[in-house]
C-alpha positions in Angstrom: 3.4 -19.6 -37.7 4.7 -18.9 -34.3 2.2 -17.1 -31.9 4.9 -14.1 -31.1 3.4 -11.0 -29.6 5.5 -9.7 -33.0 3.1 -11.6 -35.2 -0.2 -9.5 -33.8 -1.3 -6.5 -35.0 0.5 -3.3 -33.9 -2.9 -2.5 -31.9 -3.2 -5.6 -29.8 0.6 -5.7 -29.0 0.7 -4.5 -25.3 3.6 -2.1 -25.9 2.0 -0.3 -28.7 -1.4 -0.4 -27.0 -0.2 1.0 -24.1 1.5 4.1 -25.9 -1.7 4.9 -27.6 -4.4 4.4 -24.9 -2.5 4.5 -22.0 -1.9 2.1 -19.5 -4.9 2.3 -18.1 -6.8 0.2 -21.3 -4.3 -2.7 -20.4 -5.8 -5.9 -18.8 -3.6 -7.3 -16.0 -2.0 -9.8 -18.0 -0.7 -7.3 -20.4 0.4 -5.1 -17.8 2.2 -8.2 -16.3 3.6 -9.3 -20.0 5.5 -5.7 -20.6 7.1 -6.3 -16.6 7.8 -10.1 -18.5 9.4 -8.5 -21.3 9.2 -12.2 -22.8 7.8 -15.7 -22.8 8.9 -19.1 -22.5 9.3 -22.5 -24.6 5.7 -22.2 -26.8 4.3 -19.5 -24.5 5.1 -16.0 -25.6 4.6 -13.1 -22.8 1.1 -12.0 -22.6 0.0 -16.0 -22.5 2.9 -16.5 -19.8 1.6 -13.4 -17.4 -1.9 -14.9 -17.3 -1.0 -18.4 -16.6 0.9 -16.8 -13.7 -2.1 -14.8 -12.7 -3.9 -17.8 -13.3 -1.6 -20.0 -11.2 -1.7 -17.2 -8.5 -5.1 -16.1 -8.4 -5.1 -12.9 -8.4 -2.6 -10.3 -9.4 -3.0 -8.7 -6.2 -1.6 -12.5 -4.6 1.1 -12.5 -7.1 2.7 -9.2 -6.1 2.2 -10.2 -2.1 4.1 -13.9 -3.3 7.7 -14.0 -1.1 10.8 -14.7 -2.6 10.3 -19.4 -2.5 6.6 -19.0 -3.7 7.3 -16.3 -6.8 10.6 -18.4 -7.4 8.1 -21.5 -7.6 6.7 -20.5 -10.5 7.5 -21.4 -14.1 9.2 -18.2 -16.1 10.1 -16.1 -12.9 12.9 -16.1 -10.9 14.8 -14.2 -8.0 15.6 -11.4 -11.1 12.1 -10.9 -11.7 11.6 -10.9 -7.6 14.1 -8.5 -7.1 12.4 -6.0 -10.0 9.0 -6.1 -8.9 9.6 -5.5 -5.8 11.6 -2.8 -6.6 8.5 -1.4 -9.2 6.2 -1.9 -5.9 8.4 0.7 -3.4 8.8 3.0 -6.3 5.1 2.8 -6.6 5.4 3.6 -2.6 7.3 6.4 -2.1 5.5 7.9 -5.8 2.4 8.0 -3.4 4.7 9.1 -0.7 6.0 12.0 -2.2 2.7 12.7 -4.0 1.1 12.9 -0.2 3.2 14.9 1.1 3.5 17.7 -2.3 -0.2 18.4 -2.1 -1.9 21.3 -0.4 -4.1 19.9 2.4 -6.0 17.0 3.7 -9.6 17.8 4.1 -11.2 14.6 4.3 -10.0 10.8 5.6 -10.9 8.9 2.3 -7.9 11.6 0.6 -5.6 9.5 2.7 -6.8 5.7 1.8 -5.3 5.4 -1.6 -1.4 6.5 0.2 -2.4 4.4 3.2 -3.7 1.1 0.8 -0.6 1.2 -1.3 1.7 1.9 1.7 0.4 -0.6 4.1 -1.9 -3.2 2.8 1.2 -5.8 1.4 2.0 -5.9 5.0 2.8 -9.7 6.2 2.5 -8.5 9.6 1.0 -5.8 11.7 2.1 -2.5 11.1 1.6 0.9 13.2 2.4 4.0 11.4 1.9 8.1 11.6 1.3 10.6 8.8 2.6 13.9 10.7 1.0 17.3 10.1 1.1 20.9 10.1 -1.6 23.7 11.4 -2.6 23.6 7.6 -3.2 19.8 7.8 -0.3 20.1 5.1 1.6 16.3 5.3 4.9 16.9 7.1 5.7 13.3 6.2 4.6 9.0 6.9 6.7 6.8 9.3 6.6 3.1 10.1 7.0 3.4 14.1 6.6 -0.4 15.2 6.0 -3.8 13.3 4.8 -6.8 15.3 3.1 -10.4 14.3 0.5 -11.0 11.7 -2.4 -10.0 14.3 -0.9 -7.1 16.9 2.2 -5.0 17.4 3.1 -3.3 20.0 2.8 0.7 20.3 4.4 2.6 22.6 2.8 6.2 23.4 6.0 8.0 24.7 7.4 7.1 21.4 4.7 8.3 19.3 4.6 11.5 21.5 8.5 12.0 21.0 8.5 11.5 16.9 5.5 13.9 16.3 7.5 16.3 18.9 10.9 16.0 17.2 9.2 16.6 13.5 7.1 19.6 15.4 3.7 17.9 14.0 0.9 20.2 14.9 -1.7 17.2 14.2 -1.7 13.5 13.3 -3.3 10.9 11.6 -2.8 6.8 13.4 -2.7 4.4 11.0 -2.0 0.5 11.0 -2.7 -2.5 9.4 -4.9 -5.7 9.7 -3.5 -8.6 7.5 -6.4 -10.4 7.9 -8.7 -8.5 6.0 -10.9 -7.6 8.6 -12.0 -3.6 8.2 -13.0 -3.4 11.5 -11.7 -1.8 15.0 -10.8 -4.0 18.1 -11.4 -3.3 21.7 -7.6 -3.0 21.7 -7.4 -0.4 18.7 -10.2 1.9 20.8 -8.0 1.8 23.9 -5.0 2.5 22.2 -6.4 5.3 20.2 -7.6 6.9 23.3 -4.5 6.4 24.9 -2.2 8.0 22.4 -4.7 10.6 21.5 -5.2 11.6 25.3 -1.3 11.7 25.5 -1.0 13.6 22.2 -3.5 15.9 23.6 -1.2 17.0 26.7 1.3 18.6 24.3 -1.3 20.3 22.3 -1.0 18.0 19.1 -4.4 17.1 17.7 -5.2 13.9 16.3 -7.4 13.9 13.5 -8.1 10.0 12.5 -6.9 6.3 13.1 -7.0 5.0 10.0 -7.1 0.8 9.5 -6.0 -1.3 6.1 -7.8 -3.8 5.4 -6.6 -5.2 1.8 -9.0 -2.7 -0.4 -10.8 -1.3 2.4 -10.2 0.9 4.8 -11.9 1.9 8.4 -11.8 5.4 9.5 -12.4 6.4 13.2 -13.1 9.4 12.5 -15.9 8.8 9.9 -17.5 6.3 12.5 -17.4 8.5 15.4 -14.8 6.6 17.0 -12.1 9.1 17.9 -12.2 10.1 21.7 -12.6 14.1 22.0 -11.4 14.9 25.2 
């Protein structure tokens, strides 16, 4: 007999699973195997998602994998690109718009799970701002400058003009590091106390610099880094 996911029990079929438990109780390779929706020659779905995984090394590499390298492998294609990486900004702007509907933000880590999913499948260095009101209410998250895989270039003025023309009473630096490194350089201290000096002389407060790191994140704020002029 064929080993088709329709040959297993209703309870160990990812679908069904998944309906009754929740996503949640899914491993990664089922996960993977309903995005599949189906297997290959001798290889049905949930067998086909882990040998990518496998192949990969993580699922967290897969869904970082560019168009040539996801293309590479055996059972995906540019369709199966072009839908996961539309599943990934949906998963984005969910976060997004999730930020953005709740009350306040009281605390930095409230910010890492938005900031992680937003920034950390950068390639390259990314400098962004969450804007917000006298509530600490998010007003909303912009991408301001992109630059190599280990710096971009920030301009104050411009940071000083966007917060102004969304009339930001407060805001929260954030960038990335692709390396992985969840630590602050000399160059992120003097540009945090460069922007938050010039934020300063038009009365908008700034509340945190924020890195990515992959999974981690490093907070200014929490490590008594932020300049209080």
């Amino acid at each position: 007999m064929l080993n088709t996911i329709k040959n297993w029990p209703k309870q160990q079929r990812p679908r069904e699973k998944l309906l009754q438990y929740g996503a949640q109780s899914l491993s990664d390779a089922e996960l993977l195997a309903i995005f599949l929706r189906t297997g290959i020659k001798g290889c049905n779905a949930v067998e086909l998602a882990q040998r990518v995984i496998t192949q990969c090394g993580s699922l967290q590499a897969l869904l970082q994998s560019d168009l040539n390298a996801f293309c590479h492998i055996k059972g995906l294609g540019k369709a199966k690109y072009v839908q996961l990486q539309a599943c990934l900004e949906f998963s984005r702007r969910y976060l997004q718009e999730s930020m953005v509907e709740q009350a306040t933000l009281t605390s930095p880590s409230q910010s890492y799970d938005f900031l992680k999913a937003a920034l950390k499948h950068e390639t390259r260095e990314v400098f962004a701002l969450l804007l917000l009101n006298n509530q600490h209410k998010v007003l909303r998250f912009d991408k301001l400058f992109y630059g190599t895989i280990d710096a971009a270039a920030v301009y104050p003025r411009i940071v000083v003009q966007h917060a102004l023309s969304h009339n930001a009473a407060a805001v929260i630096f954030c960038h990335n590091h692709p390396s992985g490194i969840a630590e602050a350089s000399h160059a992120d201290e003097a540009l945090t106390h460069t922007l938050v000096q010039a934020l300063k002389l038009v009365d908008i407060r700034t509340l945190d610099h924020i890195i990515v790191a992959g999974h981690l994140c490093y907070s200014f704020a929490e490590q008594g880094k932020l300049p209080n002029f």
